[in-house]
C-alpha positions, 0 to 999 in steps of 0.5 A: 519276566521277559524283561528279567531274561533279556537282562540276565542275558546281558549280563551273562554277555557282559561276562563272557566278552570280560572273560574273552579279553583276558584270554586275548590279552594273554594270548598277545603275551605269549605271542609277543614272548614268541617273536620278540626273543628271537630277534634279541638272541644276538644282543643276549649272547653278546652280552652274557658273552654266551653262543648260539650253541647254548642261547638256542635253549633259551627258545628250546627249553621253553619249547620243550616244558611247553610239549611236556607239560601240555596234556598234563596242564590239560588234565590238570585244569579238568581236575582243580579248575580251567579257570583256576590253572590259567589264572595262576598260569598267567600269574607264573608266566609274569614272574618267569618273565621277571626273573628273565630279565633280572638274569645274571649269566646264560644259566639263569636266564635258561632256567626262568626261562624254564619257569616262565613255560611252566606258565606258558603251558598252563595258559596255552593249554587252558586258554581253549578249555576256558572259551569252551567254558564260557561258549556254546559250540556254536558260539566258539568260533567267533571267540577262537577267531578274537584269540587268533587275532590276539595271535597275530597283534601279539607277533607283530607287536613283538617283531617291531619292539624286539628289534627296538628294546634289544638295542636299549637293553634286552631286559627289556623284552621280558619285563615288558610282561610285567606292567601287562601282568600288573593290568590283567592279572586282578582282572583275570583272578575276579572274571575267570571263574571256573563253570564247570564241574571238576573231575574227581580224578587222580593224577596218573604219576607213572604215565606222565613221567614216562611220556614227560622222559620221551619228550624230553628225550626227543626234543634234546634229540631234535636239537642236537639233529639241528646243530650237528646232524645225524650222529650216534648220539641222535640215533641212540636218543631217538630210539630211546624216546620211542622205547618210552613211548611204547612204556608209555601206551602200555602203562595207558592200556590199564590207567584207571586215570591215563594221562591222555584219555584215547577214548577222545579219539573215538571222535573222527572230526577230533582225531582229523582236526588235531592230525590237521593242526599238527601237519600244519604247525610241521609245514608252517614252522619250516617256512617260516624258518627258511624264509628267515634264512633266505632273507638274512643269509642271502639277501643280508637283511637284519633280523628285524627287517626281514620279519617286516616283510613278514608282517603282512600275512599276520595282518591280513590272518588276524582281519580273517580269523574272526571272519573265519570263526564266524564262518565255522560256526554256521557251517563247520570247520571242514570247508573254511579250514581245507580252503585255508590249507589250499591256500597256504599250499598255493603260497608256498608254491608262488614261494617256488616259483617266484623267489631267486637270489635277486627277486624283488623283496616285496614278493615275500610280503604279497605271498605273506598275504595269501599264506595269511588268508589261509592261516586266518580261515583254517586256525580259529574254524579248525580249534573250534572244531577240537574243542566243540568235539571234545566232550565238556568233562575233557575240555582240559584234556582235549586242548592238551593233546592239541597242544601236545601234538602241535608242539612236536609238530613245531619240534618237527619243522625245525629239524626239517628245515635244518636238515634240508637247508644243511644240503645247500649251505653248511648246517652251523651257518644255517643254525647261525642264520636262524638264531641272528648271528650276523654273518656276511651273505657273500659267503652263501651260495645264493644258487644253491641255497635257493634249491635247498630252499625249494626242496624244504617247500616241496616237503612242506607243500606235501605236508600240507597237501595231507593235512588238507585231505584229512581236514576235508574228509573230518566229516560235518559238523552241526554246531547248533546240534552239539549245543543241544545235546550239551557234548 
């Protein structure tokens, strides 16, 4: 008999590392997709002879079908299938990407771009539900470490080819999902079984179009703040994004099946975990962005240059995630994902002190590492902590509020830093600058661009101050305990 239990729970081990890969393989998809279009926007809008104006909606749109449909493809997969939705979510994300490189114009491109979100969403929001799945509590965060790690390889996979397939042609960049998808795609159809049972509930049309309308209202809102600044149009915009909101909440109230299940919020640990996550997607974004801008804009690197000396903070957060998970899974998320948050502080306060219009370059890439050390210690420790704190019925439902919040938060620091970097420079050289247009750096004030740079980081540091007081008053965990008692 024992030895009938020890081979049973090989197997099952052998089984969950298969569904591990896949869910890895599908984040370094999406990661890759991430940073490799960025770097190829110049070579797109050459060659579809468009500009930055139109082609920022080639990550935009995207962005945006991401923040709508996230905690609709949450509820989605608690209703036909975890499993199942991401499944047909990878398989979605490959066809996009082929229709992404089979593109004719600008229009074409946006719209299989639009396409391939759809499958980006229904595999973002999914993924986590999926490791939930297939772990217990006090086994997730190992897996979330693996898929951060995934995160990390996928980025600096994509920093490196989109710089080389964009010179050969910038078709290139989407179709190399292709030959991936073909490889998975069978795997994670006969592997990813869904295990759990399905909610027998309706799908609340009323409330998703009315929070799918303020989304999308708020996002073109975000661009046009980017590209232009304040005017009539953004105020108008925004105030009615918040009037659909507030349709929104009050539809909720009386949902027999809501959108977004509020009752998930009861939970402390739930609620201060994704304010946390989404605070840092708000800071981190902005950082990003302007490091990019100081590179490019002031220091006249290339677009993939600069992202090389971004690369070590990816490397050493991708060695750390799984150190982190494994921490977090012994003694919660609270103290591995607050230290993390302090150190990303520290990092952006180096960044202050230390970046000039002259100073040596490979400052960026040692303060990359101490940003990446807090990245790795807080991404997997704080996901695990969500989705071990999301009751199993909901798993679908707590990853899409995740993503949803972190989305905004993501639409957020672009605005953010466009609106103080606006303040040294001139907002379209800026908007440029981040989109790759190469301009000549003589023509940025380095002086003045570095006190726009410090004001955005100040902001951030701040961002990132609050987000680690609310992850360090989340309240303990007990893993082993929530395996027990089955949550």
């Amino acid at each position: 008999m024992d030895n009938l239990s020890k081979h049973k729970g090989i197997e099952a081990a052998v089984e969950r590392n298969a569904v591990l890969s896949v869910l890895v393989v599908g984040v370094i998809m999406a990661a890759i997709d991430s940073t490799i279009v960025i770097l190829a926007l110049p070579t797109i809008d050459s060659n579809l002879s468009t500009s930055p104006v139109t082609s920022i909606w080639i990550i935009m749109s995207y962005i945006l079908v991401l923040t709508v449909l996230s905690a609709q493809a949450g509820k989605l997969g608690d209703r036909f299938g975890r499993s199942k939705l991401y499944n047909y979510g990878l398989l979605i994300f490959v066809v996009g990407s082929a229709l992404c490189g089979a593109s004719l114009n600008i229009i074409m491109l946006i719209a299989s771009r639009i396409i391939q979100a759809v499958g980006g969403a229904f595999v973002s929001t999914n993924s986590s539900a999926v490791v939930s799945d297939h772990f217990k509590p006090h086994e997730r965060g190992k897996a979330f470490g693996l898929t951060s790690m995934g995160w990390n390889i996928g980025a600096i996979i994509g920093i490196f080819l989109g710089g080389f397939l964009a010179t050969i042609d910038w078709r290139l960049i989407f179709l190399i999902n292709i030959p991936i998808g073909i490889v998975i795609l069978p795997i994670a159809f006969k592997k990813l079984k869904d295990v759990a049972e399905k909610r027998k509930e309706l799908f609340d049309i009323k409330g998703s179009v009315l929070l799918g309308v303020a989304l999308v209202l708020f996002t073109i809102m975000a661009v046009l703040s980017m590209y232009g600044g304040i005017t009539t149009t953004v105020v108008l915009l925004l105030v009615a994004s918040i009037i659909f909101i507030g349709l929104f909440l009050f539809v909720q109230v009386n949902a027999k099946f809501p959108t977004i299940d509020f009752s998930l919020f009861k939970s402390r640990i739930f609620t201060f975990s994704v304010l946390a996550s989404a605070l840092q997607f708000m800071a981190s974004f902005a950082i990003l962005f302007i490091l990019i801008l100081y590179l490019q804009g002031v220091r006249g690197l290339n677009p993939l240059l600069s992202s090389v000396y971004l690369l070590p903070g990816y490397v050493v957060g991708g060695i750390l995630a799984v150190m982190s998970g494994r921490l977090s899974d012994k003694i919660g998320a609270r103290i591995p994902a607050t230290i993390g948050l302090i150190l990303i502080a520290i990092g952006y306060i180096f960044y202050i002190i230390f970046i000039t219009p002259t100073s040596p370059l490979y400052y960026i890439a040692l303060i990359t590492i101490l940003t990446g050390l807090g990245s790795g210690l807080f991404w997997p420790a704080n996901i695990s902590a969500i989705m071990s704190n999301t009751p199993s019925g909901k798993y679908g439902m707590g990853a899409g509020v995740n993503r949803l919040l972190n989305n905004i938060g993501m639409v957020m620091s672009f605005v953010i830093a466009l609106t103080i970097i606006s303040s040294s420079i001139p907002r379209q050289t800026a908007f440029s600058i981040f989109l790759g247009t190469q301009i000549n750096s003589a023509a940025i004030n380095g002086g003045a661009f570095i006190s726009g740079l410090d004001s955005a980081l100040i902001a951030s540091v701040m961002i990132i101050i609050i987000a680690a007081i609310i992850s360090a008053v989340r309240g303990k965990e007990n893993r082993m305990k929530i395996s027990m008692n089955g949550l």
